[in-house]
N, C-alpha and C positions, 0 to 999 in steps of 0.2 A: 328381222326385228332390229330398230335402233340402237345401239347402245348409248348411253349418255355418261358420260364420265362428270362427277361430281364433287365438289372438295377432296378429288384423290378417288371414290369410290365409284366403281362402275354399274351401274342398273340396265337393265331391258326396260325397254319402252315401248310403247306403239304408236306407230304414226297418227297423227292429228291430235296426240295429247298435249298437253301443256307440259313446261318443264317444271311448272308450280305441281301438277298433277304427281309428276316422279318422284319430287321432292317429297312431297307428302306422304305418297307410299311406302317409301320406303325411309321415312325418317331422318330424311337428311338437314343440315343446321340448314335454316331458311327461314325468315318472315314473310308471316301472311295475318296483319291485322285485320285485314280487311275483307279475309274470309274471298281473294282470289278475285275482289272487282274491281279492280286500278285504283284505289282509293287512299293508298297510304305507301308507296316503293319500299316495303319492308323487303319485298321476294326480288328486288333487283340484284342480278346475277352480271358476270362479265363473260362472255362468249368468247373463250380463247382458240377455239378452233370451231369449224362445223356450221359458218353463220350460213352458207349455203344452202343447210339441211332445216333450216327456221323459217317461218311466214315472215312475212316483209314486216316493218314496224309499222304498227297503227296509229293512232292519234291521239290515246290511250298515252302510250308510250311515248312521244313523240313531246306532250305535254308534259310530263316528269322528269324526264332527262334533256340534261345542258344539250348545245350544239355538240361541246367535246366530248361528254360522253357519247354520245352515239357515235362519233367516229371511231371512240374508242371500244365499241362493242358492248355494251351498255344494254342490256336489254329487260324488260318488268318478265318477272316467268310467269305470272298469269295471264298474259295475253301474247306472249310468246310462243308458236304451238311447232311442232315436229311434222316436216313435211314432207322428207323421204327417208328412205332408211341408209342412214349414213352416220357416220358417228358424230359424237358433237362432246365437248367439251367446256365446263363450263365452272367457274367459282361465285360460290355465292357472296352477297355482300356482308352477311352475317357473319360468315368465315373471314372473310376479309377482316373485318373487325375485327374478332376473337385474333387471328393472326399475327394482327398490329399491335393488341394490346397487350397478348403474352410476350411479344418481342420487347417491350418498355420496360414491363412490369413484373414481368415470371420469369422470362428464360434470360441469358445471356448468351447471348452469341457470339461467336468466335469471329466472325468475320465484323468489321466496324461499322455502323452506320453512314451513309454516304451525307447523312443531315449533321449541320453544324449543332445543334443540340442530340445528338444521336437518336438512340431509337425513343428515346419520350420526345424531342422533338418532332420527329417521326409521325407519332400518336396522333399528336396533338393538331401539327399542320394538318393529315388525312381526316380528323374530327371536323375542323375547322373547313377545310373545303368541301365534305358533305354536308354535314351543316347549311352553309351557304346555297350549296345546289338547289339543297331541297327547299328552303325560304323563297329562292327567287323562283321556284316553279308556281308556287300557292296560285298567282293569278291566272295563268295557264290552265292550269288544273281547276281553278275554280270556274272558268267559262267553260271546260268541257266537260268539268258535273252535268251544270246546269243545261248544256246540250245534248247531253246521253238522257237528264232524264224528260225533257222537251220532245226526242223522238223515240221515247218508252224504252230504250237499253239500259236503264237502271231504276229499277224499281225498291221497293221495298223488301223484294228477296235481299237486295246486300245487307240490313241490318242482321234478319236470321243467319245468312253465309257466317256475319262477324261473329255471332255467338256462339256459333258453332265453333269457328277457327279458336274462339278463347277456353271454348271445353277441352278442344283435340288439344290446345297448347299447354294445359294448366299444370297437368304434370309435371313437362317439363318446367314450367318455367317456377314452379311451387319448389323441385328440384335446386335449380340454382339461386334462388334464394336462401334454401337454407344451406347451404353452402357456402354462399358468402358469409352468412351467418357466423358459423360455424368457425368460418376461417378469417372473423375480422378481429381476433385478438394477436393472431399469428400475423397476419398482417400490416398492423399497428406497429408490434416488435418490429417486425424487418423494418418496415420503413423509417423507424425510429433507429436500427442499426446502419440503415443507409445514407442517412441524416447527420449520421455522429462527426463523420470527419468536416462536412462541412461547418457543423455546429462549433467544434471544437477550431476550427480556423477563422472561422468569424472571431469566437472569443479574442484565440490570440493576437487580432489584427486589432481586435477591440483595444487590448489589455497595454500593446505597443504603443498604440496613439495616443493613449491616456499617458503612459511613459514618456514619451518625446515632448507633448504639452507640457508636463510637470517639469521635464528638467532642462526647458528651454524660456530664455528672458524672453519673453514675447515683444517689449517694448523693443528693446535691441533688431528682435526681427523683424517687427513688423515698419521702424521705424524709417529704412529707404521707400519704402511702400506710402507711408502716410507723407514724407517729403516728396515724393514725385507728384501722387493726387493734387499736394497744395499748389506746386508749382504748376500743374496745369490750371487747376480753378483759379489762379494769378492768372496765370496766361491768357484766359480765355477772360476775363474781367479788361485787362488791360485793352484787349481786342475790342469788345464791345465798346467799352467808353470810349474807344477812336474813334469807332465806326457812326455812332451814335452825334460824337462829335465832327463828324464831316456833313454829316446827314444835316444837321444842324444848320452847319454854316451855310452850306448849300442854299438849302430851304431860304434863308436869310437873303443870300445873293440874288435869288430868283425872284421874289420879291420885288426888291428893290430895284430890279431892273424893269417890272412892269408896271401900268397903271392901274392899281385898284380903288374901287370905291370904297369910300370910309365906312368903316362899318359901325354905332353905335354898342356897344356892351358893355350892360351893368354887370358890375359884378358884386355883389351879397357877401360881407363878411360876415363870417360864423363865430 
């Protein structure tokens, strides 16, 4: 019997299941909007060991995930299925997330961020490049809807799948809402505690610059600043009216050097 190791927890399996199928039985963090028909990459997982022991990628797949994600083992679990019995290992994206976001926001860790805004930049960048991923697939995925249901592989069974998936999920996700709930005053406070030194050093950079302004002659300062500007706007005046003045002459010289026919113009005083 397979085992499949899952955000950390080990499950039995059976060969030709799905790893959406695991996930589901036995509870584990995972999305399935879509009620397990390729229609939303909530259940995409990252295959850290075991890709051997998985069906090849479909088309399915193939249309949701970037080029780099699939080389990065990238794979949908519901169309991902278990092929022999060997072990496989895998993190969901869900976990992923939660992972990223407790690193920012909840936990502190000991060891530093390797991102120059640490681990909120962290967040932020991994939000930002899923994000992306997922927009740039839309048109891919939108011809191979419409090709799955052209040769009747998706029917009108996916909407009942989704309602379903939204009954099996309600709890939980009724769960963590009121928990946010629950914990958005506490919340508030921290981040209003985390907030404070920057608040308070904004002030005082405020509080200085208002200082330095007040007890500096500005004319005095500003003064070599407003005498260089003028001396360039001279400079650049004096240029001009040369240039303008040869341009001139020129024109004149050139003239007079050829034969042109007279030309007639009245000219209308105003």
């Amino acid at each position: 019997m397979p085992k499949i190791e899952m955000n950390g927890q080990t499950y039995d399996a059976l060969v030709d299941e799905t790893l959406l199928a695991v996930a589901r039985k036995n509870k584990a963090h995972i999305g399935y909007v879509c009620g397990g028909n390729g229609l939303c990459q909530t259940c995409e997982v990252i295959v850290e060991s075991g890709m051997d022991a998985l069906s090849p990628m479909n088309d399915v797949e193939k249309a949701w995930l970037t080029a780099e994600k699939q080389q990065n083992g990238h794979r949908l679990a519901c169309q991902c299925r278990i092929t022999a019995d060997k072990p496989v290992k895998v993190l969901t994206r869900a976990e992923k997330a939660r992972q990223v976001f407790n690193r920012a926001f909840k936990e502190q860790p000991k060891e530093p961020s390797t991102h120059p805004q640490g681990y909120v930049g962290e967040f932020f960048t991994w939000l930002g490049i899923e994000t992306l991923s997922h927009l740039a697939a839309v048109p891919m995925v939108s011809v191979n809807v419409i090709q799955r249901v052209i040769d009747g592989k998706l029917t009108l069974q996916a909407v009942s799948d989704t309602i379903n998936a939204a009954n099996e999920r309600f709890p939980e996700i009724n769960q963590i809402v009121t928990e946010i709930a629950n914990n958005l005053p506490k919340l508030a406070s921290d981040l209003g505690k985390g907030l404070e030194p920057v608040i308070n050093s904004t002030g005082d950079l405020l509080k200085n610059i208002g200082n330095s302004v007040s007890s500096t002659d500005l004319n005095k300062t500003f003064e070599p600043v407003v005498n260089s500007v003028s001396d360039v706007v001279k400079g650049l005046t004096d240029t001009v009216s040369k240039v303008i003045g040869s341009a001139t002459q020129n024109t004149s010289a050139a003239a007079q050097a050829q034969e042109v026919t007279p030309v007639k113009v009245e000219i209308k005083k105003g």
